[in-house]
N, CA, C and O of each residue as an XYZ file, in Angstrom:
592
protein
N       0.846     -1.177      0.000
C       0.000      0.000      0.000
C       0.894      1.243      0.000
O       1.782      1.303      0.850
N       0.767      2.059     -0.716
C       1.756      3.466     -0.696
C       0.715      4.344      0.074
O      -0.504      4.518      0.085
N       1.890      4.828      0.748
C       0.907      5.977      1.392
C       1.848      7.473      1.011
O       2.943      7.382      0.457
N       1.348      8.581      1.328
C       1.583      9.631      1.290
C       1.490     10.880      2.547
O       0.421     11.267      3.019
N       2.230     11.161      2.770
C       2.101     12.904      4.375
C       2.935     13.697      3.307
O       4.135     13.574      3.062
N       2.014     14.544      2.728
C       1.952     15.549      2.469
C       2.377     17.357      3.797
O       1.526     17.811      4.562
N       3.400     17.777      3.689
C       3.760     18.674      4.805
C       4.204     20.150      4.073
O       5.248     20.284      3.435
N       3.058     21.383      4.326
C       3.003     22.815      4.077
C       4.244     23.259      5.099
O       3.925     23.543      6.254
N       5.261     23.310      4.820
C       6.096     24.015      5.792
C       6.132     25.256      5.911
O       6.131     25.995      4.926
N       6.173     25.713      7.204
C       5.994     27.046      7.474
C       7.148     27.542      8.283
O       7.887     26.737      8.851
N       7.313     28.678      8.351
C       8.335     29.113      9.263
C       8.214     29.443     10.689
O       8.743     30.451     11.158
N       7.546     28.636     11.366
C       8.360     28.323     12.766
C       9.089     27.871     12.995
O       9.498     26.987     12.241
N       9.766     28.175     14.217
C      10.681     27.595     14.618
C      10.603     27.210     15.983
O       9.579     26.787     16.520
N      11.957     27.401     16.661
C      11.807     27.214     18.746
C      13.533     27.702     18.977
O      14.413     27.955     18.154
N      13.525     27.690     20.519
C      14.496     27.851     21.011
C      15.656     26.597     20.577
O      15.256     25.434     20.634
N      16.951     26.844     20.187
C      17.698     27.581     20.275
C      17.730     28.443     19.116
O      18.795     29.037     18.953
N      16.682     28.681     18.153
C      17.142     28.681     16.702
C      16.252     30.125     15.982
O      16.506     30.719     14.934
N      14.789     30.466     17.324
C      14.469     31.155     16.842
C      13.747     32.031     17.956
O      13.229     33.119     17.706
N      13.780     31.240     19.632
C      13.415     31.706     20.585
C      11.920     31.307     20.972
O      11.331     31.816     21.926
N      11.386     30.370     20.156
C      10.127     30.060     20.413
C      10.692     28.406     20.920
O      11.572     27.660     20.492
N       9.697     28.310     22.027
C      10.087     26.548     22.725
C       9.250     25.313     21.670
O       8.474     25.271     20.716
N       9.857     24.585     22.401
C       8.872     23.303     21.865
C       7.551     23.139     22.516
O       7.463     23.429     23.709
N       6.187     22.573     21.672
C       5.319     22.103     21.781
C       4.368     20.599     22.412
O       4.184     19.602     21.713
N       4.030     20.698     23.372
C       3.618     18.969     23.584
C       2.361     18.583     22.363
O       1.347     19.094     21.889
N       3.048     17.543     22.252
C       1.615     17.017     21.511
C       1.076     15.550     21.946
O       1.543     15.081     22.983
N       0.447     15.056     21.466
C      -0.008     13.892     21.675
C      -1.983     13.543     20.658
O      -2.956     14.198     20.283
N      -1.495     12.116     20.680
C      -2.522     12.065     20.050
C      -3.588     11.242     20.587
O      -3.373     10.176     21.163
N      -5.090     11.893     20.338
C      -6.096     11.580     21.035
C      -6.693      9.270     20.873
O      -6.319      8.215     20.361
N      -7.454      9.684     21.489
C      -8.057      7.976     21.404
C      -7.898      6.856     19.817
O      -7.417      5.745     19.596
N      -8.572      7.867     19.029
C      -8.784      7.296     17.751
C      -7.421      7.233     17.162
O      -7.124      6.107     16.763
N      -6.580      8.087     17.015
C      -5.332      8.125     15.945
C      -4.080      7.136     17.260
O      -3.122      6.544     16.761
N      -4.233      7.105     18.491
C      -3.151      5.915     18.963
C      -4.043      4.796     18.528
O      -3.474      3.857     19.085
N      -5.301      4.152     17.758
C      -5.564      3.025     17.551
C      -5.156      3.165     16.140
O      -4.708      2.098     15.720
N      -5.157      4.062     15.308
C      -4.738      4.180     14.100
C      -3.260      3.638     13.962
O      -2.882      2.648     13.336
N      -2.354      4.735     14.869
C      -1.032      5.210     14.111
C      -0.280      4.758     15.814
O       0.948      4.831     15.847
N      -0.650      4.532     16.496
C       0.358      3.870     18.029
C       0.414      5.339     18.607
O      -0.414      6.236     18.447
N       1.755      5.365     19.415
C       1.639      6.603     19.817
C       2.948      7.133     19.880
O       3.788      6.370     20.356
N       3.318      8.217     19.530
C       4.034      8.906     19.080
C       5.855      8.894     19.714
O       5.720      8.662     20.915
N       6.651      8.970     19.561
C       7.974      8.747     19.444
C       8.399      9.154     21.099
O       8.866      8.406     21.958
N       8.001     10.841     21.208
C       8.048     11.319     22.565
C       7.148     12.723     21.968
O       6.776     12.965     20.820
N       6.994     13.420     23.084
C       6.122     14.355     23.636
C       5.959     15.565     23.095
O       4.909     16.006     22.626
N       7.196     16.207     23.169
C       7.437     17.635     22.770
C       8.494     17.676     21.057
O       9.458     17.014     20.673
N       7.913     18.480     20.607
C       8.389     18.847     19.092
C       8.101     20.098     18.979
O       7.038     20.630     19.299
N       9.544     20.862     18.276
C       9.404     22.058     18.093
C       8.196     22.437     17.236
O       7.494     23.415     17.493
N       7.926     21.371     15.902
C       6.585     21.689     15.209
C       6.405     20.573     14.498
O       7.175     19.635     14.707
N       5.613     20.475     13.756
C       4.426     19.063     12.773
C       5.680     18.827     11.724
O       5.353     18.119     10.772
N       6.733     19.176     11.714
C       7.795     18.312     10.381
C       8.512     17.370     11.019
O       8.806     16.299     10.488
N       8.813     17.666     12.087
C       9.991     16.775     12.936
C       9.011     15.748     13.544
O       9.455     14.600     13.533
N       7.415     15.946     14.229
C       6.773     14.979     14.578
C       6.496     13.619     13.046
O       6.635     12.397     13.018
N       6.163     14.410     12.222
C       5.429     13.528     11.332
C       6.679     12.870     10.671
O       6.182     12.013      9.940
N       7.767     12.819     10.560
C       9.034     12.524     10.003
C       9.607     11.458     11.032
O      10.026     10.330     10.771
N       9.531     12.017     12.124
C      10.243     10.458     13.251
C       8.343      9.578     13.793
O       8.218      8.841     14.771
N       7.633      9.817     13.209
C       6.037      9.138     13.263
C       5.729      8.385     12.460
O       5.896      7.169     12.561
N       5.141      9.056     11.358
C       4.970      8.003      9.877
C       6.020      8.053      8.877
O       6.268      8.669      7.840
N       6.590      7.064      9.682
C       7.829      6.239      8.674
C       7.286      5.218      7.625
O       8.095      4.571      6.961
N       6.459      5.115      7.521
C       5.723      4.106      6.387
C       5.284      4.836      5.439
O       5.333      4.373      4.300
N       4.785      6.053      5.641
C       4.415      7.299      4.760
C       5.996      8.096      3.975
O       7.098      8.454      4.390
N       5.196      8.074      2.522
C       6.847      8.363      1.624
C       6.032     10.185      2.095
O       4.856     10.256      2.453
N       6.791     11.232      1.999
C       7.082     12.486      2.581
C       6.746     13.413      1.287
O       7.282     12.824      0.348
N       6.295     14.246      0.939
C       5.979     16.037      0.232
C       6.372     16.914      1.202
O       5.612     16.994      2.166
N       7.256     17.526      1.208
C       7.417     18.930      1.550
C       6.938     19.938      0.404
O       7.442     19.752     -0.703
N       6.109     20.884      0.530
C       5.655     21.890      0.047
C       6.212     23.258      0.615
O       5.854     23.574      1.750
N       7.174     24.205     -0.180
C       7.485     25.279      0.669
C       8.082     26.302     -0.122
O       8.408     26.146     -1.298
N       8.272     27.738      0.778
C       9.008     28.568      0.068
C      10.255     28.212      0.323
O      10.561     27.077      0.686
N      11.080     29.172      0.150
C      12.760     29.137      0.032
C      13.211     29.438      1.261
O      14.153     28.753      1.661
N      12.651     30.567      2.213
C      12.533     31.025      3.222
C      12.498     29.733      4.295
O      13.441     29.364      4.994
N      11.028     29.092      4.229
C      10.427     28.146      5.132
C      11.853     26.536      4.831
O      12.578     25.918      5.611
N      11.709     26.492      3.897
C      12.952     25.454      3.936
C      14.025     26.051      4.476
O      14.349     25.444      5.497
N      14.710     26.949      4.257
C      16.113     26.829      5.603
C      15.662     26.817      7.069
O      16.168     26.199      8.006
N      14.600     27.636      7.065
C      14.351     27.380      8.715
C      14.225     26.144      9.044
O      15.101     25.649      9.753
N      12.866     25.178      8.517
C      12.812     23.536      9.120
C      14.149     22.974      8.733
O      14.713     22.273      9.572
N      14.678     23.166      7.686
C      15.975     22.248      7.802
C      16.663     22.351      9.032
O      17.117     21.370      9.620
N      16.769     23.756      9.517
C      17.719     24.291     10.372
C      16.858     23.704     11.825
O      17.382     24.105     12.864
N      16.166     23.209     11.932
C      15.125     22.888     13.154
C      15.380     20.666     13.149
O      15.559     19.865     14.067
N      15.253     20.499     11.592
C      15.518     18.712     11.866
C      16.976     18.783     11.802
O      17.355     17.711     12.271
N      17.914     19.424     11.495
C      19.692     19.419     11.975
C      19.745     19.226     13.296
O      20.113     18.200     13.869
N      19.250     20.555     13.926
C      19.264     20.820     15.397
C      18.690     19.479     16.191
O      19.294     18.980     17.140
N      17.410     18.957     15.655
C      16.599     18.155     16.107
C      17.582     16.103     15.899
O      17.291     15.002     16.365
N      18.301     16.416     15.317
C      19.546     15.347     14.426
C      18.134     13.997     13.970
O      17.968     12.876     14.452
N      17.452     14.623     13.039
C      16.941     14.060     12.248
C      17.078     13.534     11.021
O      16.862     14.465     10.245
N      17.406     12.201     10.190
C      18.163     12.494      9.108
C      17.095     12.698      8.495
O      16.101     12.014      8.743
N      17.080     13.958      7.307
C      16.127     13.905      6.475
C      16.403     15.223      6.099
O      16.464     16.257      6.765
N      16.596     14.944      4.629
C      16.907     16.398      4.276
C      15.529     17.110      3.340
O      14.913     16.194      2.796
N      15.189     17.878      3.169
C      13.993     18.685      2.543
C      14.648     18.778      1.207
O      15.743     19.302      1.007
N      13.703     18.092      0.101
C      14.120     18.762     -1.609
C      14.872     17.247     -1.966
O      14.643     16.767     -3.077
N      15.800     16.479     -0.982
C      16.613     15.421     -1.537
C      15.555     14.296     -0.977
O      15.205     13.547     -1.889
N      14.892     13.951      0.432
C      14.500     13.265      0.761
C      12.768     13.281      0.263
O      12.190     14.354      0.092
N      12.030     11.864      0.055
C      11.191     12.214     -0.232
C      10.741     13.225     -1.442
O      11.478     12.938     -2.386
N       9.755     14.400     -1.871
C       9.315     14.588     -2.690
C       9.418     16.364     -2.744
O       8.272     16.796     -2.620
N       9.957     16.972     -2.821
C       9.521     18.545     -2.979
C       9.175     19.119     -3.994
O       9.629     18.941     -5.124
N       8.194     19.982     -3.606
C       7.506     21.218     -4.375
C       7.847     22.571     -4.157
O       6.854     23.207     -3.802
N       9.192     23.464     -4.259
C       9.199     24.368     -3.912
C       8.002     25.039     -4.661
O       7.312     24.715     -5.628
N       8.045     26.225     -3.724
C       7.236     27.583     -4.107
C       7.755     28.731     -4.002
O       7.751     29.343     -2.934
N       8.456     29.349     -5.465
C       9.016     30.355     -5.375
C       8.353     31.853     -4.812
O       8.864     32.682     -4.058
N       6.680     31.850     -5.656
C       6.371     32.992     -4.899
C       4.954     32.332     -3.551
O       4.351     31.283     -3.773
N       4.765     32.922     -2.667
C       4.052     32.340     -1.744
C       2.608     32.522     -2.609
O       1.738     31.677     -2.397
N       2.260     33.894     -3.836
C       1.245     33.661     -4.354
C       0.675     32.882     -5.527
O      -0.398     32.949     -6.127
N       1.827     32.071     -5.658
C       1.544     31.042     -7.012
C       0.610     29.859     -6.239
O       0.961     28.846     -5.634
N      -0.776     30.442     -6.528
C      -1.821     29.677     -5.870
C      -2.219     28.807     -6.936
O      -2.918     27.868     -6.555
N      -1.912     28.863     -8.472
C      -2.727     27.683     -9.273
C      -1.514     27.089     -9.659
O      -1.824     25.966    -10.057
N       0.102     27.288     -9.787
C       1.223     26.314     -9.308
C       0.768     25.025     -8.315
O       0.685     23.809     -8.491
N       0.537     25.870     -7.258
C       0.957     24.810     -6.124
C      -0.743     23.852     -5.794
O      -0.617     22.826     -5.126
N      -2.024     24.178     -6.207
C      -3.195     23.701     -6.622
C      -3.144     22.650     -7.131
O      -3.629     21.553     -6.856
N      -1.989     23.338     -8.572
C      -2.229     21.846     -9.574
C      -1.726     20.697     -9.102
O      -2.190     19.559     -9.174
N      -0.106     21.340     -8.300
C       0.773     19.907     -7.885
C       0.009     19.373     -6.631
O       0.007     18.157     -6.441
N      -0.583     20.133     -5.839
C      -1.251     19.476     -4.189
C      -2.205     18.030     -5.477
O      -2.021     16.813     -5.490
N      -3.067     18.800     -6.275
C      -4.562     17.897     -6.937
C      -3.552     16.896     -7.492
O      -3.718     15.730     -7.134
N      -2.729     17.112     -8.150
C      -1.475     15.625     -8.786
C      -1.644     14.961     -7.942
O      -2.526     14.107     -7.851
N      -0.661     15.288     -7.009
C      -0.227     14.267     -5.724
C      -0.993     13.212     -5.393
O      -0.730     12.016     -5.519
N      -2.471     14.003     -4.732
C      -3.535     13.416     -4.441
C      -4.383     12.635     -4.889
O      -4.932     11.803     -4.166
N      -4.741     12.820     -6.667
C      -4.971     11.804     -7.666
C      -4.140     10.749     -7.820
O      -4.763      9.737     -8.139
N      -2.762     10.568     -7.697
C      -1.667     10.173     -8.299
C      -2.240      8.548     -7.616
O      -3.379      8.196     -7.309
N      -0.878      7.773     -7.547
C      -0.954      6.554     -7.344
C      -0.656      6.272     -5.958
O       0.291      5.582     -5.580
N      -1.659      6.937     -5.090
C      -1.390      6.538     -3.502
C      -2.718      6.167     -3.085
O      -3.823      6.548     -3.472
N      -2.258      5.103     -1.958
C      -3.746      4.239     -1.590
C      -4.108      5.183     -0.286
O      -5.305      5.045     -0.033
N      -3.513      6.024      0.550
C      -3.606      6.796      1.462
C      -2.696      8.518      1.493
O      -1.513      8.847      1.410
N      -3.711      9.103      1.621
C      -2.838     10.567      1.605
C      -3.219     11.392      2.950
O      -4.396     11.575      3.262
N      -2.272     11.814      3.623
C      -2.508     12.791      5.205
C      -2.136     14.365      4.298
O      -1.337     14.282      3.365
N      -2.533     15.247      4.515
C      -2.197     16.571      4.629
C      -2.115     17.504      5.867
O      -3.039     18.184      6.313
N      -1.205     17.441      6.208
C      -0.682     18.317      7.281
C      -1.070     20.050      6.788
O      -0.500     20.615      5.855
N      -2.298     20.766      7.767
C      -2.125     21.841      7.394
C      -2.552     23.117      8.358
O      -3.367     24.040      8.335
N      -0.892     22.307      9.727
C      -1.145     22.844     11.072
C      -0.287     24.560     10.620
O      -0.457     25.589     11.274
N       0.714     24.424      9.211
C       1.199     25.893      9.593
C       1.767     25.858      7.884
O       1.703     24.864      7.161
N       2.200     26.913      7.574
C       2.567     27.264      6.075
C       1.935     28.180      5.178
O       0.785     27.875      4.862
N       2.504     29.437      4.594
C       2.094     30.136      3.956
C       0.763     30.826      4.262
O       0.637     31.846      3.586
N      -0.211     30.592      5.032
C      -1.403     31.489      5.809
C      -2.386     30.620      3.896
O      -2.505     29.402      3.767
N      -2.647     31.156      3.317
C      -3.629     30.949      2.420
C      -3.571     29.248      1.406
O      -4.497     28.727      0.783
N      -2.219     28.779      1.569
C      -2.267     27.288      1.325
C      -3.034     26.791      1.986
O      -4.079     26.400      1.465
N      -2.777     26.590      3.586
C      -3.635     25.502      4.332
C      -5.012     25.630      3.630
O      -5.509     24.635      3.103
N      -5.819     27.172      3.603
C      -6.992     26.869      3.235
C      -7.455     26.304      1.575
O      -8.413     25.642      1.177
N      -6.603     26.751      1.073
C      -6.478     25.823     -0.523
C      -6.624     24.704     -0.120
O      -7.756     24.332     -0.428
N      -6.166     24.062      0.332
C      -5.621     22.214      0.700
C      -6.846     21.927      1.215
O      -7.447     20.901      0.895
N      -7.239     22.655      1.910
C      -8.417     21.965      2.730
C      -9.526     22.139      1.679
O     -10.637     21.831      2.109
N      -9.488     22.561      0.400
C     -10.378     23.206     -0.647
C     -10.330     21.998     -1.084
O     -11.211     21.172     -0.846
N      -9.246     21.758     -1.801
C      -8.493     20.830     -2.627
C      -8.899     19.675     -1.933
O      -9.546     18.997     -2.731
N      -8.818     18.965     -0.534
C      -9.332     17.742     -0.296
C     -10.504     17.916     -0.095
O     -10.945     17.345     -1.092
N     -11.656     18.390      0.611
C     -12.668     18.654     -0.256
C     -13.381     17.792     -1.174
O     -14.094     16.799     -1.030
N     -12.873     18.642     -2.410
C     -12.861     17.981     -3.379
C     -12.707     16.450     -3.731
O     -13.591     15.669     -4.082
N     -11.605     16.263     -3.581
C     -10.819     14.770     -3.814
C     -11.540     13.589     -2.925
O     -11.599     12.415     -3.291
N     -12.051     14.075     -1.754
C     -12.874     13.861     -1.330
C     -13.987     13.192     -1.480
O     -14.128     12.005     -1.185
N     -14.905     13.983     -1.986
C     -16.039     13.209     -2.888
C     -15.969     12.288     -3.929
O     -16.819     11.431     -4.172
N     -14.393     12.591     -4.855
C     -14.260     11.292     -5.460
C     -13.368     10.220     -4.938
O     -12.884      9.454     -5.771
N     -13.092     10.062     -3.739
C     -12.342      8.974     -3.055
C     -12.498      9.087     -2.029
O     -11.504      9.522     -1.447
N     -13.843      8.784     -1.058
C     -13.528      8.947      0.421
C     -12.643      7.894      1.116
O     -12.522      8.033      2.333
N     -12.066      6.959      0.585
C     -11.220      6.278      1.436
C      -9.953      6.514      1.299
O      -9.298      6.132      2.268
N      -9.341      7.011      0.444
C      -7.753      7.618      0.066
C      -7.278      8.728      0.764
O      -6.104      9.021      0.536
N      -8.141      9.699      1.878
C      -8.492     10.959      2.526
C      -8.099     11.088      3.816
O      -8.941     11.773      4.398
N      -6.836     10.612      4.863
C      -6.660     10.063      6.174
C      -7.335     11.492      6.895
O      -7.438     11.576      8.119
């Protein structure tokens, strides 16, 4: 089964790198029967969780030029191997308003040949997340089971 985590990177960061701390997370009833439970607790943000999490899931980074040095500079710090653009699948986005660019490649992806797709769209660019959530939606109605 191929799966897909799709990840809008955004530019947060945390201490030491940008002065903002790490985050607890954890996941509720339904997703530890799904997906187990998570590696440990606190993560500076949703790239470094979903990267040491769903390891069975092949990876999309979606981002500007900006937002990629910061998360890189956050899974270094974090000594994650995984590099953004080499690992897995990238889509840069040169301008943050190339909204029917990055439309067409999110609707690819998602049509493409995956039996499961997650979209992460806790932070990135302010007007993507709500595209994506447009965009599945959509995809949606013609595949409700491909839609995590």
């Amino acid at each position: 089964m191929k799966k897909i985590f799709i990840s809008l990177l955004g530019m947060a960061g945390y201490t030491p790198i940008t002065g903002i701390r790490k985050a607890s997370y954890s996941f509720d009833n339904s997703l530890k029967e799904k997906f187990g439970s998570l590696e440990k607790q606190e993560y500076p943000n949703m790239l470094p969780l979903v990267i040491e999490n769903f390891k069975d899931y092949e990876h999309i980074c979606i981002y500007t030029v900006r937002a990629k040095e910061i998360q890189q500079k956050i899974l270094d710090f974090e000594k994650i191997d995984f590099k953004i653009g080499i690992n897995g699948i990238a889509i840069p986005i040169d301008k943050e308003t190339d909204q029917s660019y990055f439309l067409k490649q999110l609707n690819k992806i998602i049509e493409g040949d995956y039996d499961r797709v997650i979209l992460d769209v806790s932070h990135g660019f302010r007007h993507m997340p709500i595209l994506s959530i447009l965009s599945l939606f959509n995809q949606n109605v013609r595949n409700q089971e491909k839609i995590e």
